[in-house]
N, C-alpha and C positions, 0 to 999 in steps of 0.2 A: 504493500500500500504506500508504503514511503519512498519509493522507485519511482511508482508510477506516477505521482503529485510530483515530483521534483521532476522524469520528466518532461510531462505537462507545463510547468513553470520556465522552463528551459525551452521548449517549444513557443511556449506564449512569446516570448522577446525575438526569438526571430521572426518572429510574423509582423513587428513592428517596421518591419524592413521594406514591407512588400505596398503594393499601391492602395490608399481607401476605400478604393472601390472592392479590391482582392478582398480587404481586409472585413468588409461588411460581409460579404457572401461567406467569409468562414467561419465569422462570430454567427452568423445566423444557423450553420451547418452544425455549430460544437451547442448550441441553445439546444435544437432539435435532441441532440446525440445525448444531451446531459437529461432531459426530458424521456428519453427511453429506459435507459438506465433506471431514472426513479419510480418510471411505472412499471418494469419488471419487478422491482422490488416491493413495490408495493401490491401487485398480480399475487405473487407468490405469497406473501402474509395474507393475502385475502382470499384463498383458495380453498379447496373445500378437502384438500388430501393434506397429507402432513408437510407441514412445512419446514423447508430444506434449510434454515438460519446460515448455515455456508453461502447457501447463492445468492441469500438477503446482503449478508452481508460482501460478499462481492460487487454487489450490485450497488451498493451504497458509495462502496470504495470506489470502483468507476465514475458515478456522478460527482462523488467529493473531490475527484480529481479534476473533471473536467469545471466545475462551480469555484475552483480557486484559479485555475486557468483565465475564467473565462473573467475574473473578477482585476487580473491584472492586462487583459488586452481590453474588454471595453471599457471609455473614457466617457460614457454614459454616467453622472454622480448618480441619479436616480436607478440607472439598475445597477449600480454596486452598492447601493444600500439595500436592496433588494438580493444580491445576489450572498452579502456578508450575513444577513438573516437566514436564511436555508444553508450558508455553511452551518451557522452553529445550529439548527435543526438537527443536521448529519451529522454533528459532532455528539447531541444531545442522545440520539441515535444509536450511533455507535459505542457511547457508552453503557446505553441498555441491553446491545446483544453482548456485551462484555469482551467486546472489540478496545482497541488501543483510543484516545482520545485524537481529534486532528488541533495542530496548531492553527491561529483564525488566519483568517489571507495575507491580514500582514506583516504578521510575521512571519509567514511564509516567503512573503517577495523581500524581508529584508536579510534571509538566510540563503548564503550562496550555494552554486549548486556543488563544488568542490567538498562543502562542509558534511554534504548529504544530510538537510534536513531532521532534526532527531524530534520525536514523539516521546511526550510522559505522560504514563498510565497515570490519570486521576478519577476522584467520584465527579461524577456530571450531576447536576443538580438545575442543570437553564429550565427553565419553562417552557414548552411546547408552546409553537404559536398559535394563534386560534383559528389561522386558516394557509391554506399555498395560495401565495401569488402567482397572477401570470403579467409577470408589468410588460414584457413582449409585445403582448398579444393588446392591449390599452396604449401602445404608443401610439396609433394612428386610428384611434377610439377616441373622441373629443368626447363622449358620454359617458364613457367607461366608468371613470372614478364617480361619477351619479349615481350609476345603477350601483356600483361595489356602497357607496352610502346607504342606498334605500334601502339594499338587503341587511344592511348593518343595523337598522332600526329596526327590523321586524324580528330581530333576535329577543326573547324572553330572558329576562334575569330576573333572579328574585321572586321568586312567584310562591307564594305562600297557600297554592290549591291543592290539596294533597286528596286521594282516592276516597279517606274515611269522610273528609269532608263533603262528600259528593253520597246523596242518599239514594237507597236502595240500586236501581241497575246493574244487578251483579252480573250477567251473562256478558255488559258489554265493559263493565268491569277487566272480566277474566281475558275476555278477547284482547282486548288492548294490552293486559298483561303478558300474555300468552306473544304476542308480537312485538313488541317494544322492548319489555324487563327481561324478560327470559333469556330472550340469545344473550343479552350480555351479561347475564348474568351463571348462566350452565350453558357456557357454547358447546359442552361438548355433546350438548344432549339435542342438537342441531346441525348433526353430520351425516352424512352420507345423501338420503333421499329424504329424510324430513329436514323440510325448509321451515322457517320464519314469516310469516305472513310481512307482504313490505306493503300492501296497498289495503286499507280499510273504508268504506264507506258509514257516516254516522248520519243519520236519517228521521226526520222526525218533526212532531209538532215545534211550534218557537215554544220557544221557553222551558224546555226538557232537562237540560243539561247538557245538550252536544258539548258546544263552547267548554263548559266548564271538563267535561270528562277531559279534553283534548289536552287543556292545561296542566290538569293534574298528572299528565305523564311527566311536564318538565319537573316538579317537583321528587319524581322518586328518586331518579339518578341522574348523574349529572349530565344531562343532554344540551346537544345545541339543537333550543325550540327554535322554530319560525313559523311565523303566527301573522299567514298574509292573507288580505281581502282581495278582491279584484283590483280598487284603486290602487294599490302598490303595485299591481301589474298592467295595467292599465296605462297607455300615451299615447298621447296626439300626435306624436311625431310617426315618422313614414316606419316600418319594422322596427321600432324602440320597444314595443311589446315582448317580441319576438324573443327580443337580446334579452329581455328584463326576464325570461321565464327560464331560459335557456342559465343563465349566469346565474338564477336562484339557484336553480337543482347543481351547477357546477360548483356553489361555494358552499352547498353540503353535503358536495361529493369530498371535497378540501378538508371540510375541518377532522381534528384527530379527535373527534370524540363519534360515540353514535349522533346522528341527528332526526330531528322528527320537522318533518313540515307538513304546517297545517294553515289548510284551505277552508276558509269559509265563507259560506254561498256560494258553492263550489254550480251552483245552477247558474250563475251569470257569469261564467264563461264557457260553458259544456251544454246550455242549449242545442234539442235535434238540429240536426243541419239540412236545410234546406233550401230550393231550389230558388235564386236572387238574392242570397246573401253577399255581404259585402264581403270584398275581395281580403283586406285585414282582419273580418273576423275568421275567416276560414285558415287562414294565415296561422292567427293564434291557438285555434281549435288543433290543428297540424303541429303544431310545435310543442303544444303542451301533448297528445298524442304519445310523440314521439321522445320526449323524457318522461313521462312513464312505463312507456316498454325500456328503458334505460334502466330503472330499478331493480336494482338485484340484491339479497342478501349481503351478497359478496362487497356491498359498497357499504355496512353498517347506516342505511339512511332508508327511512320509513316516512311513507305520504298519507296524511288522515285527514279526511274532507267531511264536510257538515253540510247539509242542505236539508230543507221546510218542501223542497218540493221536488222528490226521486223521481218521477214520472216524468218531467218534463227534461232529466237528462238524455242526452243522445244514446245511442243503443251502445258504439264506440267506445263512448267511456265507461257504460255501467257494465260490459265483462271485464275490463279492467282492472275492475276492486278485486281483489279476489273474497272481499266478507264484508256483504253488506246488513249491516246491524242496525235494527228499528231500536230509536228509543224511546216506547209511548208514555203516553199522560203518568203519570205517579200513583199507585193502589193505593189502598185503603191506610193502610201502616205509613208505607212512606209521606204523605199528608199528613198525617199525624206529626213526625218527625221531622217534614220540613217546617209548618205551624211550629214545632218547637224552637227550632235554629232562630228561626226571625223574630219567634217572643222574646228569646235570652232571656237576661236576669227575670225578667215581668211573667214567665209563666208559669204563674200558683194556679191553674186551674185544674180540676182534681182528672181521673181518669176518665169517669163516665163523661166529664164535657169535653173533652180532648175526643173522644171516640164519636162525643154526638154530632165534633165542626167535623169532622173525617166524613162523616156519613155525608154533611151537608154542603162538602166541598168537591163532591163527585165531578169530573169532568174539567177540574181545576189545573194547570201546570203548574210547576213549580217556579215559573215566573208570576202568576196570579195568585200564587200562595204566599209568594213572599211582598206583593203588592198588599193582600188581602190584611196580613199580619203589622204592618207598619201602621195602614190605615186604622187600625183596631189602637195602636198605640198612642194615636192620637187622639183618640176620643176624651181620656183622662187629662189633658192638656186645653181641651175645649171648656171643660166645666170650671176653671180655674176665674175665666172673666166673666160666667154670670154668680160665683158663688158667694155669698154675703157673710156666712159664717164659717168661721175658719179652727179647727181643733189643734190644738197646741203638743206637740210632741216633748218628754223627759226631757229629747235632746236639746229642746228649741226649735223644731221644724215645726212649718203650717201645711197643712193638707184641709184641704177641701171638707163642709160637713153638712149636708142639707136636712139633716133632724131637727129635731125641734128641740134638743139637750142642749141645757144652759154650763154643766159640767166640764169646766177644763178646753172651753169655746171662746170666741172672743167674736164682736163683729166689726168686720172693715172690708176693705174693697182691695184686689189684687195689686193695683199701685200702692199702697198703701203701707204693704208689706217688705221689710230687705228681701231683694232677690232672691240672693243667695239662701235664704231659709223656705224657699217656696217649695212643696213637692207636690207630687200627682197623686192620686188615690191608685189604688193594684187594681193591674186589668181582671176586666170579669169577662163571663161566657157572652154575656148582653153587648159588650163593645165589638167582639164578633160578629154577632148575629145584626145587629146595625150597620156594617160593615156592608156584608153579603148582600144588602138592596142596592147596594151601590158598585160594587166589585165583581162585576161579573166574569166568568171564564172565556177565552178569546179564542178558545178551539170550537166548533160546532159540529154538528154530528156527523153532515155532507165531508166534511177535513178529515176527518178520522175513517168513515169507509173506505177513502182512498188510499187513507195510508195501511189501511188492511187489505185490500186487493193487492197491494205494491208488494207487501210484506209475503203472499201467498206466494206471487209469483218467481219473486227474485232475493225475498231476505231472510232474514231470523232475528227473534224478536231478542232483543238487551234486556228485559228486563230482568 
């Protein structure tokens, strides 16, 4: 390996020799050459037979030769800052297969070749970067560092939505488990002929939980989310679409972790296609097409899309999914238990009323349950500005008292009162049920046959 790098370094200076025109056709050829090298190596880690760490590591050694070469013939600053980054990659690398460490570029060019280059084994400790550049291929890309921005925002950090937080839907639960957590976590029980599912469909009334299910994967292990709508693929400009779809899936083909990206309203770009459509929507239907047949296993990156409305996707993309999972309205229990989530501290109400709003919240999602429950919270904030007599708490606090008990009461008006000593009375069954004339369910009966014909023909149900 230390041959080979010196010489490559020894090579590089004579080609200073030759004409700039010579000299660009070779830096373009040894770019290519050093590009082969790292996808061999990285073919090989990601293959499905056992892996030969010898010819990883060869293969590492060939690019780390040609990336210090190529870092003292181009006088490009921008891609030698680029290319001194993916040294120490390869250096980071190399000292995970338990390979020698490489010296960085420049002290490579400032050690002659007489000296023959010396290597000292040390621990590597650099930080993986969080994606490969191809700054090449963005030189004559006036858009390029845009689109590399816009996918950089729809990256999820910090997301605090975890699986338990998400009620009932076990089947689509286990599903996304079974495809996302698993490989990377028991790969080896994802070898031979059982694959890893990489394309999921989530399907359903609004306000279910798609959205949220999709989220709570970034939370279990450490993934690179992407959490894009149509407007982030979406541009007025002539094939900028095209580019914006194509460079998503390629910078989660990049990153060194698993990655999940998730499409939602995945119907407003996958509409049937039909006959006088415009020339750019077919465009994009095509392109996105053709990076999901690109999804393999083998790349660690997983696609999970959400749509309100499965029927209207084209035929094209719905064999595509390979599991497309219904997530209906919430039973009986999980109503109950969403009602609880959005009481928090304020739910004293006993079991028989908990079970009697369950009954009476049939046909409700879990977005209109969580509407239904705020609205109920405000009711005890209402009564604050007509209430005249106020009961006095041990602590000092006023609460609301509409009896006619003179006992430990006082009368005055809600201005009247320090703020800070004001409180609510505890919700009852009745701020509920006041609620309910008002809070109606937004799914109707017509929405839901359809998503049970849809479900017969082409899914299985989550919940």
């Amino acid at each position: 390996m230390e041959q080979v790098i010196a010489e490559n370094v020894d090579n590089c200076s004579d080609k200073s020799e030759i004409t700039d025109q010579n000299t660009e056709k070779d830096l373009l050829s040894e770019y290519r050459e050093a590009v082969k090298w790292f996808e061999r190596a990285r073919n090989e880690l990601r293959s499905d037979e056992n892996n030969q760490l010898s010819f990883v590591q060869m293969c590492t050694e060939q690019a780390a030769s040609l990336v210090a070469m190529l870092y003292h013939s181009d006088q490009n600053n921008s891609r030698r800052e680029v290319l001194n980054e993916i040294y120490e990659t390869v250096n980071f690398l190399s000292g995970k297969l338990g390979n020698v460490s490489l010296s960085s570029p420049d002290e490579a060019s400032e050690t002659s070749i007489d000296d023959q280059t010396s290597f000292i084994e040390q621990d590597i400790s650099l930080p993986m970067p969080e994606k490969t550049l191809h700054a090449p291929e963005c030189q004559n890309d006036t858009r390029c560092s845009a689109r590399q921005q816009a996918i950089e925002e729809t990256l999820v950090r910090n997301n605090d939505v975890t699986f338990d937080s998400v009620v009932g839907l076990e089947e689509a639960k286990r599903s996304l488990k079974e495809a996302v957590v698993m490989p990377l976590l028991y790969p080896h029980l994802f070898s031979g002929n059982r694959k890893p599912w990489t394309r999921i469909l989530l399907y359903g009334p609004p306000g279910t939980g798609k959205s949220r299910l999709a989220h709570a994967i970034s939370s279990e292990i450490d993934f690179a989310f992407y959490s894009v709508s149509s407007s982030d693929l979406l541009s007025s400009w002539f094939g900028e679409s095209e580019k914006m779809i194509r460079d998503l899936f390629e910078h989660s083909r990049n990153v060194n972790i698993r990655s999940v990206i998730f499409m939602d309203e995945i119907d407003s770009l996958c509409r049937k296609r039909k006959e006088g459509e415009e020339e750019g929507v077919r465009r994009i239907k095509t392109e996105l097409l053709r990076q999901m047949d690109g999804i393999t296993s083998n790349y660690g990156m997983f696609l999970l899309c959400a749509t309100n409305c499965p029927w209207e996707l084209d035929s094209a993309f719905l064999r595509r999914f390979q599991k497309r999972v219904y997530i209906p309205l919430p039973d009986e229990p999980s109503r109950i238990s969403i009602l609880k989530l959005h009481a928090g501290e304020e739910r004293i109400l006993n079991q028989s009323e908990w079970s009697e709003l369950g009954r009476q919240t049939d046909g409700y999602s879990g977005s209109d349950l969580a509407n239904l429950a705020n609205a109920a919270l405000f009711e005890p904030m209402r009564e604050l500005h007509s209430a005249k007599r106020w009961k006095i708490s041990p602590d000092g606090r006023y609460s609301p008292c509409f009896s006619q008990e003179d006992i430990g009461t006082i009368e005055a008006n809600l201005k009247d009162l320090p703020p800070a000593f004001v409180e609510t009375r505890a919700l009852s069954l009745d701020d509920f049920k006041t609620c309910l004339h008002s809070s109606k369910p937004t799914v109707n009966s017509s929405d839901l046959k359809l998503f049970e014909s849809f479900t017969a023909k082409f899914g299985q149900v989550g919940s």
